[in-house]
N, C-alpha and C positions, 0 to 999 in steps of 0.2 A: 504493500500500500504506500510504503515512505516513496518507493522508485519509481511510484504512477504519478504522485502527487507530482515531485520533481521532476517530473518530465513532462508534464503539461504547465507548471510552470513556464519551463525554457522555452517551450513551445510559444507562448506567448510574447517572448522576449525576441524570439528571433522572428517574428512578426513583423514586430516593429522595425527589424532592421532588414527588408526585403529589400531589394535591389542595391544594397549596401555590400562593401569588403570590408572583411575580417581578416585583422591582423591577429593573429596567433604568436605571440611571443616565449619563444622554446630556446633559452638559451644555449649552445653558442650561437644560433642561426634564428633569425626572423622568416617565418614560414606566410605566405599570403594565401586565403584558398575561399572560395565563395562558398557562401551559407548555404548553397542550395544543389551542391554536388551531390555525387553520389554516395558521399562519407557522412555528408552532415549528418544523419539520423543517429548513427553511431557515434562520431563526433558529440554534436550535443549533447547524450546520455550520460557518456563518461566524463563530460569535462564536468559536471553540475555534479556526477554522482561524488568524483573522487576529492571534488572542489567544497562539497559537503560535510564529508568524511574527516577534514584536514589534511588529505595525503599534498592538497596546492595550500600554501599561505592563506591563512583569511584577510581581514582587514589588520589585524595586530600586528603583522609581518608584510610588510610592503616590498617589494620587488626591486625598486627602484631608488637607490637613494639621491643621485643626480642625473639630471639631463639638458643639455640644451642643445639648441636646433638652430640657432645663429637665422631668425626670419626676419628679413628687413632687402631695405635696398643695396643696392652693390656701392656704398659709401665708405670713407672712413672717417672716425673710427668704428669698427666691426656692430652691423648695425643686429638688434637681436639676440647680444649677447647677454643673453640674463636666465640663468639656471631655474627648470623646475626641480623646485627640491621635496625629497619628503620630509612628513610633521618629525619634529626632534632631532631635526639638523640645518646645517646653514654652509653656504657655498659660495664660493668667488667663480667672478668670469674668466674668462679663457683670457690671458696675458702674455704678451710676446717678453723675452730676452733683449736687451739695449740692441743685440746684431742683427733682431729682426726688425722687420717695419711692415705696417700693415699694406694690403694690395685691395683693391676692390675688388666686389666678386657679392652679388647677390643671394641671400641665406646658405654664405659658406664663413668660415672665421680662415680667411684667405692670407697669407703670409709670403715675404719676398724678403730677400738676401741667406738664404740655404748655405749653410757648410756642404760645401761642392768638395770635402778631402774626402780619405779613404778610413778615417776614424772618426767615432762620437767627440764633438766639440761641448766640455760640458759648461761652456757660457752660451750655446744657445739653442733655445729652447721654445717649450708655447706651453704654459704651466695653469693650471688649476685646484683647488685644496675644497676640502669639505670638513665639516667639523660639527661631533655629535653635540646635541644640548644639552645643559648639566643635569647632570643624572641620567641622561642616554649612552649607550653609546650606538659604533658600529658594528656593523656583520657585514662584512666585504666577501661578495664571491664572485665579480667578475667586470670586466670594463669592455665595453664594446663601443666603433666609433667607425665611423668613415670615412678615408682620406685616399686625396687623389692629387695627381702632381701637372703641371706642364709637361710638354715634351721636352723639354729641356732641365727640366729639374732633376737635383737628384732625384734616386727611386730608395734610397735606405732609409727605415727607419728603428730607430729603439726606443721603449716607452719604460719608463720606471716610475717606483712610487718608496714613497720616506714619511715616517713619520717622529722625522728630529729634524727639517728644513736640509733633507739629504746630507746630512753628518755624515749616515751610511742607508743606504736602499736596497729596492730590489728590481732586476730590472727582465726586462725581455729582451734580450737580445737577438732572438730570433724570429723577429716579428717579419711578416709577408713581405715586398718589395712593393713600394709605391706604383699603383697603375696610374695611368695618362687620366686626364679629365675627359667627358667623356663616358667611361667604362661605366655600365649600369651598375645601380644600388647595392645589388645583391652581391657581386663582383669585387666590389670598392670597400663593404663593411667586412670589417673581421671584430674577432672578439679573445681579449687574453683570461683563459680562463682558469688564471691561480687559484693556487689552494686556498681556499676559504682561511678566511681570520678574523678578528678583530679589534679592534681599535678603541681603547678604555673614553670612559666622559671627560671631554675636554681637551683631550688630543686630538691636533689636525694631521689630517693624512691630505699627502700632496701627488700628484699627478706631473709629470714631465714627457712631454714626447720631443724628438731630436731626430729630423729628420737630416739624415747628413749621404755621401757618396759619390764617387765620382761615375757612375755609370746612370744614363740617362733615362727617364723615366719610357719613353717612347722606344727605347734597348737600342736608337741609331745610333752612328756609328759615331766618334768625336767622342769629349768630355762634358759632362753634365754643366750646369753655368746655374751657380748661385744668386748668381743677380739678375737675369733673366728671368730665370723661372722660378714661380711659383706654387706652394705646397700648402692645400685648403685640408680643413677639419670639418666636417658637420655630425651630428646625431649624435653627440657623444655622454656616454650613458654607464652611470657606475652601478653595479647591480647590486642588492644586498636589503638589509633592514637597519636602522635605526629606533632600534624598540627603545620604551621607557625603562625606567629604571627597574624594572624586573624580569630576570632570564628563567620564564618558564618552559620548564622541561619537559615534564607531562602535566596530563591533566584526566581522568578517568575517573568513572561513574559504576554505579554496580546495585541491583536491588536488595536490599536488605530485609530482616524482620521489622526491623524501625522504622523504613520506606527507602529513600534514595540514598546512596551515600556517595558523594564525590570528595575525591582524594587529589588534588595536585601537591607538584613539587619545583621548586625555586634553586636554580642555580647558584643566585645573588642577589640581593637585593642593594638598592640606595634611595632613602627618605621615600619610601614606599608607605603610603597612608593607609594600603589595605584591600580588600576584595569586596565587590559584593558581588554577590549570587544570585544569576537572571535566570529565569525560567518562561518557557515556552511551550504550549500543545500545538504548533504550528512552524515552527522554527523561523517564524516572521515577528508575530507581537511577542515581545520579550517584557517581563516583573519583574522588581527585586523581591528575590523572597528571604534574604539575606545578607547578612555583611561578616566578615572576619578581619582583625587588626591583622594588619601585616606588622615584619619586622621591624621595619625603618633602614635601618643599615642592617645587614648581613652579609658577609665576604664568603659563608659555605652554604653549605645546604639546608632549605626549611620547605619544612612538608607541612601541610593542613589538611583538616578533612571539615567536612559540612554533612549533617545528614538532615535532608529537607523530607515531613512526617507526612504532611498535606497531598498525599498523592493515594492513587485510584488503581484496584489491581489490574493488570493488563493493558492500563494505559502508556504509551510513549509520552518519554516527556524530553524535552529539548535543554539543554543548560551552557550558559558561556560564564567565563568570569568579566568584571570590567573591572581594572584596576586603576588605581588612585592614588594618584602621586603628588606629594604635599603642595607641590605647587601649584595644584588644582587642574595640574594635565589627567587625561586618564586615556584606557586601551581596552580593546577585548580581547579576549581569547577566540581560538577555534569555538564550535559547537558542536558538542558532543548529543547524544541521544541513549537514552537508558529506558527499559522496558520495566514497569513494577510487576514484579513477578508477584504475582498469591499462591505461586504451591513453596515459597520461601518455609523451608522447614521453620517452623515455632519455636524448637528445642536447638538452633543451631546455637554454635558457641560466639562468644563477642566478647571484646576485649575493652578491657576498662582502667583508667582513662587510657585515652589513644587519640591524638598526640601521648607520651609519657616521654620520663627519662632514664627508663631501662628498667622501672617497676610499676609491675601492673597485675591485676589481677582477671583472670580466664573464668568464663562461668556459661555455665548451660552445652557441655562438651555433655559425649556419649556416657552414659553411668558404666561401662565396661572399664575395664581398667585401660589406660591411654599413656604413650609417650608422648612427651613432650621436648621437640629440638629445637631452637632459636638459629635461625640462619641471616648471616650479613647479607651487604647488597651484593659482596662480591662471590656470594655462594659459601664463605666459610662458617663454619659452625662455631657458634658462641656460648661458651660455658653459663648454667645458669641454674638457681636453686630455685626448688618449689616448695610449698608449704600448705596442707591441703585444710582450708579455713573450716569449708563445710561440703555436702554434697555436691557433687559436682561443678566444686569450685576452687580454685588454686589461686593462690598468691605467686607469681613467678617473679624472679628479681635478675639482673646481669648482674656474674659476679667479676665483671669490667667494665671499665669505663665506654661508654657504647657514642662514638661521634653520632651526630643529625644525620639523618637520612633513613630509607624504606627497607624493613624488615622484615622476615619472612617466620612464622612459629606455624612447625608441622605439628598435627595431634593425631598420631598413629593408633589407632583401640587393636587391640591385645590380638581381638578375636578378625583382623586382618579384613576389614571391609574398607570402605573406600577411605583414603587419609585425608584430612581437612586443613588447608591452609590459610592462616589468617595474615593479614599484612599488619605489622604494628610501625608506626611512627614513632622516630624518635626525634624529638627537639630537643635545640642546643640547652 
């Protein structure tokens, strides 16, 4: 029923965009395909379904952290050059090196006097920085751009990025050869796709491209000429997220005896004001049906749980988090979907309190006689005493110091039927 609904949704979405193209954006390569092929039906399904799911970024996680298109007329100074950027960061325009000068050239960021040698000249250059907002940071996973040269220009370029004003960097130096102007879109963009990283709040990370060489873009035959020719930039696009100040890690829902229980967990936190908890029988109109204190600062890991009572057996119910950052920014999470099960066994066991700090006590496990193992996140077993208070109820303690993070306590009954795994949270 979720997969009907969602797809006659879409349906109505790609309606409205009938005799339109669709740009599909699939890193390293920009795909163009009309709505109305013989993929689209497939197409569509999957992109809503998996887009649903969380398997694509929702709105918390944006794609995109700068771009600009350099749109204006063929003047100078470079007309258009002003970056869209995403929420929780801030970006400079494209800047020449003293040894460049700009050249006209209409919605391109057009540049004249090129290092015509046969090595990277590192005074000159065409530079741009981006920088998260406090308490954001970045997540860099890739820069994609399009550049094209004169006949007469060089054809080499290396593009590098620093985040100490190039003290020391990282660079490409094996980036494509500059094609002529001219050469279609498709042809002209490339895309450096490093290893994903990022970049702490309040650290700028800088961008350098350096087009330099002595062999001519047009591969005729002579020395390429710097001062001739000309070398443009357009589309230029850093890919990644600038989340707020908390790096959530998962986020998971599950039916309970009590009703819904959802469980996320936090990388790190910085002046994090807290979560509240949105609910939805539509995954459209969202409520708060709750709030939880965040940490505020945390440098490891914190886990929370929420278990929301007010729910119906065998109904779907929808949940996102929106978090809330002291400065009055805030974000959401993916959305997840949890079914309230009513054949939820009555007698199952639950763990009290959870959050804890390594003591807590177990109640409503099988009346058979039961092991009890405590497992880390990283699979090792953690020593631990029990103490049995009353029927079907144990007191369990670490008898170690137990860092924050997700737990695992197996309850194995004697008489070998099925084993029950309970998650416990530990907070710092």
């Amino acid at each position: 029923m979720i997969l009907i609904y969602l797809y006659g949704e879409l349906c109505d979405f790609v309606r409205i965009l009938r005799n339109t193209i669709i740009s599909y954006k699939h890193t390293p390569r920009t795909h163009f395909m009309n709505p109305f092929s013989i993929y689209t039906a497939t197409l569509r399904q999957w992109l809503l379904i998996v887009s649903f799911f969380g398997i694509l970024s929702g709105p918390a996680y944006g794609q995109v952290i700068y771009r600009n298109t350099f749109t204006g007329t063929g003047d100078c100074p470079t007309q258009g050059n002003v970056p869209i950027m995403s929420s929780n960061a801030t970006g400079t325009v494209l800047s020449r090196s003293s040894s460049l000068t700009c050249d006209t050239g209409a919605d391109v960021f057009n540049s004249r006097g090129i290092n015509n040698t046969a090595t990277v000249n590192d005074a000159s250059y065409i530079e741009f920085s981006v920088t998260a907002n406090p308490g954001a940071q970045l997540n860099v996973t890739s820069l994609s751009f399009l550049r094209q040269a004169s006949a007469a220009a060089p054809n080499q370029l290396e593009v590098r990025y620093s985040t100490n004003n190039f003290t020391t960097s990282t660079s490409w130096g094996g980036a494509p050869l500059t094609p002529i102007v001219g050469t279609s879109v498709a042809n002209s963009t490339i895309t450096w796709d490093f290893p994903d990283f990022s970049v702490p709040p309040g650290t700028t990370l800088s961008f350098r491209f350096y087009p330099y060489g002595t062999q001519r873009a047009d591969l005729a035959a002579g020395a390429s000429n710097g001062s001739v020719g000309t070398f443009r930039l357009d589309n230029v696009t850093l890919n990644g997220a600038s989340p707020l100040p908390v790096n959530l890690v998962s986020f998971t829902g599950q039916s309970t005896k009590n009703g819904v229980t959802l469980n996320w967990v936090t990388a790190w936190e910085e002046e994090n004001q807290g979560f509240e908890i949105q609910k939805s029988s539509n995954a459209k109109s969202f409520e708060t049906v709750g709030s939880v204190e965040g940490k505020y600062n945390a440098q490891g890991q914190s886990v929370y749980e929420f278990t929301d009572q007010n729910v119906m057996p065998s109904q779907i119910y929808y949940y996102r988090l929106k978090q809330n950052d002291r400065s009055g920014a805030s974000d959401l999470s993916k959305i997840i979907a949890v079914r309230a099960d009513d054949n939820v066994q009555k007698d199952k066991a639950i763990i009290f309190p959870n959050p804890n700090m390594g003591q807590f006590t177990l109640s409503g496990y099988e009346s058979v006689p039961v092991t009890i193992t405590l497992y880390g996140p990283s699979g090792g077993e953690i020593p631990i005493e029990t103490e049995e208070r009353k029927t079907r109820e144990l007191d369990v303690r670490a008898r170690t110091f137990l860092p924050p993070g997700l737990y695992y306590l197996y309850i194995k009954p004697a008489d070998y039927t099925k084993t029950e795994v309970l998650k416990v949270l530990i907070e710092p």
